[in-house]
C-alpha positions in Angstrom: 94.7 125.1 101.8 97.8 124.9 100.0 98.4 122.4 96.9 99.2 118.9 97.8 101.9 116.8 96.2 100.5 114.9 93.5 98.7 118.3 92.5 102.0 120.2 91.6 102.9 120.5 87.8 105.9 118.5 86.5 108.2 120.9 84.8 111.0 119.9 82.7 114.0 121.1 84.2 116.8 119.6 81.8 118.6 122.8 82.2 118.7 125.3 85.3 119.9 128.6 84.3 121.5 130.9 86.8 121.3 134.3 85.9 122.4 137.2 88.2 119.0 139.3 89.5 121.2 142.7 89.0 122.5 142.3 85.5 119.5 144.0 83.3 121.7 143.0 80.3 122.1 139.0 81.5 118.3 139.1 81.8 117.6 140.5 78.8 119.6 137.8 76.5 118.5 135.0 79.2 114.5 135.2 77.6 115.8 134.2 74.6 117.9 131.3 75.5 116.8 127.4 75.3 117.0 126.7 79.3 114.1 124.9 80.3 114.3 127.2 83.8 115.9 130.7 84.2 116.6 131.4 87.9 116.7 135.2 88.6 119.2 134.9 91.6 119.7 137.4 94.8 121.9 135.5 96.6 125.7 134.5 95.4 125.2 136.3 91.9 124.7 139.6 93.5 127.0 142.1 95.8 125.4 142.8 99.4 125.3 146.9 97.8 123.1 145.5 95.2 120.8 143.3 96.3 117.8 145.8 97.6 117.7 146.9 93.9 118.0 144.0 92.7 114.7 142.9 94.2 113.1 145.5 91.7 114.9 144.7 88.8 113.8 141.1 89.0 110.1 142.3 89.2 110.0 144.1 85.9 111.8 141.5 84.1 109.3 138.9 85.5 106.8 140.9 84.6 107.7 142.8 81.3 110.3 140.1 79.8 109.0 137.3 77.6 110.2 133.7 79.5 108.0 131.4 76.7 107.6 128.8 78.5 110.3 128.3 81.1 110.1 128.0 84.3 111.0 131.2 86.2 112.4 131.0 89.5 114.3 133.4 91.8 116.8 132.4 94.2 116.7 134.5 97.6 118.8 134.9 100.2 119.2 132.3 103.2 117.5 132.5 106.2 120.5 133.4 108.6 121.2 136.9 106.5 119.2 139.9 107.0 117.2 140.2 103.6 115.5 137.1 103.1 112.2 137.9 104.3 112.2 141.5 102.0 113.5 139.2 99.1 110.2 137.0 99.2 107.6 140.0 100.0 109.2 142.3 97.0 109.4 139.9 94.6 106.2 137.8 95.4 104.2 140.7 96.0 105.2 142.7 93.0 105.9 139.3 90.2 103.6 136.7 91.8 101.5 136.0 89.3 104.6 135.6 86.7 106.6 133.8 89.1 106.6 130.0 89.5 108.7 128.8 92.3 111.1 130.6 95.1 114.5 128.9 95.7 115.8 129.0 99.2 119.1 128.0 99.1 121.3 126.8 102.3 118.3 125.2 104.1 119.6 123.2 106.8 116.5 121.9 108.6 112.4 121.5 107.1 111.4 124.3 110.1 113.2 126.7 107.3 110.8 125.3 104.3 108.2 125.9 107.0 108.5 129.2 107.5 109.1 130.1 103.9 105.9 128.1 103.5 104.4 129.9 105.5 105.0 133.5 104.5 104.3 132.7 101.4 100.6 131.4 102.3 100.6 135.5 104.0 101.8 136.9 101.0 99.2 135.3 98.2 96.1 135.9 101.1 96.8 139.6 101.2 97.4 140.0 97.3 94.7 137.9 96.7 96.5 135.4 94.3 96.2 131.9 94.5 97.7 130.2 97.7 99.9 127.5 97.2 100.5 127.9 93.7 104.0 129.4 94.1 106.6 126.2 94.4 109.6 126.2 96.7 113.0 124.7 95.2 115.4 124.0 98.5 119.2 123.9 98.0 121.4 121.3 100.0 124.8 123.2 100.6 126.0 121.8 103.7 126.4 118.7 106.1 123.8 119.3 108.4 121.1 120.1 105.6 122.1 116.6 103.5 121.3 115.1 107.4 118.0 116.5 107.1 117.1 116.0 103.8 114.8 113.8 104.2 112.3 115.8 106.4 113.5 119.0 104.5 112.3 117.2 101.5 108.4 116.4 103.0 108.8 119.6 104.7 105.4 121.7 102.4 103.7 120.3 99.3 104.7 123.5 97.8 107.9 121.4 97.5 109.3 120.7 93.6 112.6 119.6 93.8 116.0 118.9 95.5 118.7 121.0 94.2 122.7 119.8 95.2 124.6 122.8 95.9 128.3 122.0 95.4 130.7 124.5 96.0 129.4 125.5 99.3 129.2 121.9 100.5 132.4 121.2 99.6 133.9 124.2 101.8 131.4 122.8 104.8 133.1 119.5 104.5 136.7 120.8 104.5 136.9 119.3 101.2 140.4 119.4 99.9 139.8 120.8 96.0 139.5 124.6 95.0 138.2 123.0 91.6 133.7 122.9 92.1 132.7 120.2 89.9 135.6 118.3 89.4 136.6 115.5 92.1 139.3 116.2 94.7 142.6 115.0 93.8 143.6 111.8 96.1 140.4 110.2 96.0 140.7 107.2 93.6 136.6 106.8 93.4 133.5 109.4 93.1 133.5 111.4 95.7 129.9 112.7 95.1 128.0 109.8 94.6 127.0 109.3 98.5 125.9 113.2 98.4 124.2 112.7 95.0 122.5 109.4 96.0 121.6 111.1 99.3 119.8 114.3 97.6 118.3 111.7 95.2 116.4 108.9 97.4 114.9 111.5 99.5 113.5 113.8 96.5 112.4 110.6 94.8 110.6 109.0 98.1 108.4 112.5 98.1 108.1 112.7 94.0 110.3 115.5 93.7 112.9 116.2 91.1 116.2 115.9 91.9 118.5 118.6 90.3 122.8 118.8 90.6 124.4 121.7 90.8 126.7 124.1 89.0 130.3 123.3 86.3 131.9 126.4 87.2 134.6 125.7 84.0 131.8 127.3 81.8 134.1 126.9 78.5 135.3 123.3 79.4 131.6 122.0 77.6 133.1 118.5 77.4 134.0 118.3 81.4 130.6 119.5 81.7 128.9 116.5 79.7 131.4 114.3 82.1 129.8 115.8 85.2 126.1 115.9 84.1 126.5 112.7 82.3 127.2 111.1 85.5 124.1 112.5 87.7 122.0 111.9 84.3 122.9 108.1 84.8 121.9 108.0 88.4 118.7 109.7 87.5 119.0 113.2 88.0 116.5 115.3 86.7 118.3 117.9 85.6 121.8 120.3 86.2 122.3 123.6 87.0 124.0 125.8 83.5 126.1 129.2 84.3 126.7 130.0 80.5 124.9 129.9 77.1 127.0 127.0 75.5 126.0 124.9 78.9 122.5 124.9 77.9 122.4 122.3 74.5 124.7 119.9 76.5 122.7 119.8 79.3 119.1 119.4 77.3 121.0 116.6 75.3 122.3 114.7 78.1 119.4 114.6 80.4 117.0 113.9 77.5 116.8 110.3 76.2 118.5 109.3 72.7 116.1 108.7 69.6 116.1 105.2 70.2 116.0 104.9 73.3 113.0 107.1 73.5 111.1 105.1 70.7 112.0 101.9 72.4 109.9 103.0 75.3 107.2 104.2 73.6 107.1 100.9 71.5 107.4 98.9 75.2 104.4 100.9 76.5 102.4 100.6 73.4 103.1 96.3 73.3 102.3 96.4 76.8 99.1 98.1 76.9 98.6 95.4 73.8 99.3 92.4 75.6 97.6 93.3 78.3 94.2 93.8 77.1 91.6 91.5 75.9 92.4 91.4 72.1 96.2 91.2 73.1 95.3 87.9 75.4 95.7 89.3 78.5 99.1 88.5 79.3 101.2 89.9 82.3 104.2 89.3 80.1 105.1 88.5 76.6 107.8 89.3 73.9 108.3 91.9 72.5 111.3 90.6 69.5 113.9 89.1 71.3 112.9 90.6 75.0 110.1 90.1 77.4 108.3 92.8 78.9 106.4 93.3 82.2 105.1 95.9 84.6 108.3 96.5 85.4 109.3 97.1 81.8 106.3 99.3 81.7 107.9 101.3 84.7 110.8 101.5 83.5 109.7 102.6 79.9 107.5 105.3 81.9 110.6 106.9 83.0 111.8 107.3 79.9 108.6 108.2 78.2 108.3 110.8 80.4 111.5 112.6 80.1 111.4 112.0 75.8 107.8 113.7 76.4 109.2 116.5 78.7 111.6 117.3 76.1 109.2 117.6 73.4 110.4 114.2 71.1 108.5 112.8 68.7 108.6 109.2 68.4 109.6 107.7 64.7 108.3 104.2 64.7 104.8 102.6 66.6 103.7 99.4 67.5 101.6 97.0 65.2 99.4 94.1 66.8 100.4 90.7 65.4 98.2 89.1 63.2 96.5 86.4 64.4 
């Protein structure tokens, strides 16, 4: 019986690093950056000539390199080409135990999680490795799969996140900009938001995390921190990085601030206070000049969560009033 929702780990994924599966060298220097994931990738990263050895060189490095604790993820080909299914059994059957979650990118309908799902289940029975550990990352490139999303999205509790896959949306929308990340010149507002909002509501309604996709101006770092800061505000989990000086910008700008962080610590602490007997068992009180509630506590859990993720330490802590 595979893993059911609430049973699948909650990985920080702040920043997504693409790496190309056939670059031995890329791999290499990718162990030692500060991603929170590396993503050995199959698909767009490598040439059609290169992608049967590139199954093998993503083996060894998943299984001789040293990740520390990232999450490692390789990104296989789409279910309409003609390698997908070798992909998965090479890689899985040969890295499975060093390998965290598959990425299926293009996936237009949940039958396609299904089958990946399912092949999956095949592969850890026969190799004997636990079944439903493996996670499955699915990547919303075009119309019809953002008009699925939400049964793509409760498609297998193998299911960790949502990932927004930009440049090949825009080409399936006719999209009229050459420039992926940036918005299209004539449109006064954001033309992502719907899409973003879209990939967001449905990860969110099955507890997954919701991931944006690639800044392909790798040295503009301050358009980047535009981009990112703007999925970060909606509540993004996390963005995909294509180069080294992507990385920092994209753990500081989906991380809380300092303050911020220690405010909701403080919140959760008061809370817990004021709830309690000794507190007085109040469902709201002050907390300085502002009144929390359970929905302060919510929302102070979100923060919490992502300052934890990140590995903050909190610089302050609450202190009971005296009676």
């Amino acid at each position: 019986m595979t893993r059911p929702f609430a049973d699948r780990p909650s990985r920080p994924r702040r920043s997504c690093l693409a790496v190309p599966g056939s670059n031995p060298r890329f791999l290499e220097k990718a162990q030692g950056l500060a991603a929170d994931q590396v993503f050995l990738d199959l698909e767009d990263a490598c040439a059609p000539l290169a992608k049967p050895e590139a199954r093998h060189t993503v083996v060894k490095f998943l299984n001789e390199g040293d990740w520390g604790n990232k999450t490692r993820v390789v990104r296989v080909n789409d279910w309409t080409t003609e390698w997908t299914y070798r992909d998965v059994v090479t890689v899985v059957e040969g890295a499975g135990p060093n390998l965290d979650c598959v990425m299926l990118p293009k996936v237009q309908d949940a039958q396609q999680i299904v089958a990946l799902d399912l092949l999956l289940t095949q592969i850890e029975k026969t190799m004997g490795f636990e079944v439903g550990r493996i996670g499955i990352e699915a990547q919303i490139e075009n119309a019809r799969g953002l008009v699925n999303v939400d049964a793509i999205a409760g498609a297998s509790p193998r299911l960790e996140t949502i990932v927004f896959g930009p440049a090949d949306f825009m080409a399936s929308i006719n999209m009229r900009t050459l420039v992926v990340g940036e918005q299209p010149p004539g449109y006064p507002a954001d033309a992502y938001h719907y899409i973003l909002m879209r990939i967001l509501m449905a990860a969110r309604t099955h507890d997954l995390q919701a991931i944006d996709g690639p800044y392909l101006q790798i040295r503009n770092v301050d358009g980047f921190r535009e981009v990112a800061g703007r999925a970060a505000a909606l509540g993004y989990d996390g963005k995909w990085v294509l180069h080294p000086g992507q990385v920092e910008a994209a753990n500081e700008v989906f991380s809380p601030s300092q303050e911020d962080y220690d405010h909701a610590e403080l919140i959760l602490d008061a809370y817990a206070y004021y709830t309690s007997e000794a507190g007085g068992r109040k469902g709201s009180a002050m907390l300085g000049d502002e009144m929390i509630d359970e929905a302060s506590r919510k929302m102070a859990l979100v923060v919490s969560g992502k300052g934890r993720a990140a590995g903050m330490t909190r610089t302050g802590s609450f202190t009971p009033p005296e009676a």
